[in-house]
N, C-alpha and C positions, 0 to 999 in steps of 0.2 A: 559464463557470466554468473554461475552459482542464483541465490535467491533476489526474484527479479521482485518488487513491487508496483503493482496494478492501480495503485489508490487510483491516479487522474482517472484511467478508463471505468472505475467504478463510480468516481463521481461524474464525468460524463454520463452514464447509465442513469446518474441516479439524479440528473440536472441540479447538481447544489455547487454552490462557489465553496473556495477556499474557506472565504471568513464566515458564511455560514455552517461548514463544517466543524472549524477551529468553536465557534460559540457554543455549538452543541456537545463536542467532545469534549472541552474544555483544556485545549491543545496549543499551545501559540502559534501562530501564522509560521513563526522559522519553522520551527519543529516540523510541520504540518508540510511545509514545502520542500524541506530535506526529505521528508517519507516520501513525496510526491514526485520527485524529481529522480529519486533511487539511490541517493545520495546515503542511506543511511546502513551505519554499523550494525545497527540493531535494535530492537521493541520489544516493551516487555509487554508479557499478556494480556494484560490489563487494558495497557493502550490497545491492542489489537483487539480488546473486547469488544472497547467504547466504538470503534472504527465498526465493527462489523454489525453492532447496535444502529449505532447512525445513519448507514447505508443500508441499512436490509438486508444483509448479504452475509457470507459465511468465507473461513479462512481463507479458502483457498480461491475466493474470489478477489482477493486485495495482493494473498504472496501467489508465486508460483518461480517454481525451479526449472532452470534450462543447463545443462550436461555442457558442459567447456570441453570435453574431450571430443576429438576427431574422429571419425572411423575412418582405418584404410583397407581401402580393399582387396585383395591378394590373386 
């Protein structure tokens, strides 16, 4: 799956909706629900700043990488 995005569970953690997030980060609701959803290509720092600003929380609270390869065992 390569780099998975955590936002929902971070704003679960952190009890804020969508559109209050979007007002404080200053984010559109799509934008905000493509990162949300996992949908998205890519974010640049800045947003990922606002985001770890907003929630209290630090990078690796929002991304996190999961390993697509298989192990087989011999």
């Amino acid at each position: 799956m390569g780099i998975v995005v955590n936002l929902d569970v971070m704003m679960s953690k952190r009890k804020i909706s969508l559109n209050e997030l979007s007002d404080r980060v200053g984010i559109t609701l799509a934008n905000l629900s493509i990162l949300k959803n996992n949908k998205a290509k890519a974010i640049r720092f800045s947003t990922l700043e606002l985001l770890c600003e907003a929630l209290d929380c630090n990078v690796c609270d929002i991304l996190d990488y999961e390993n697509n390869e298989r192990t087989t065992e011999k």
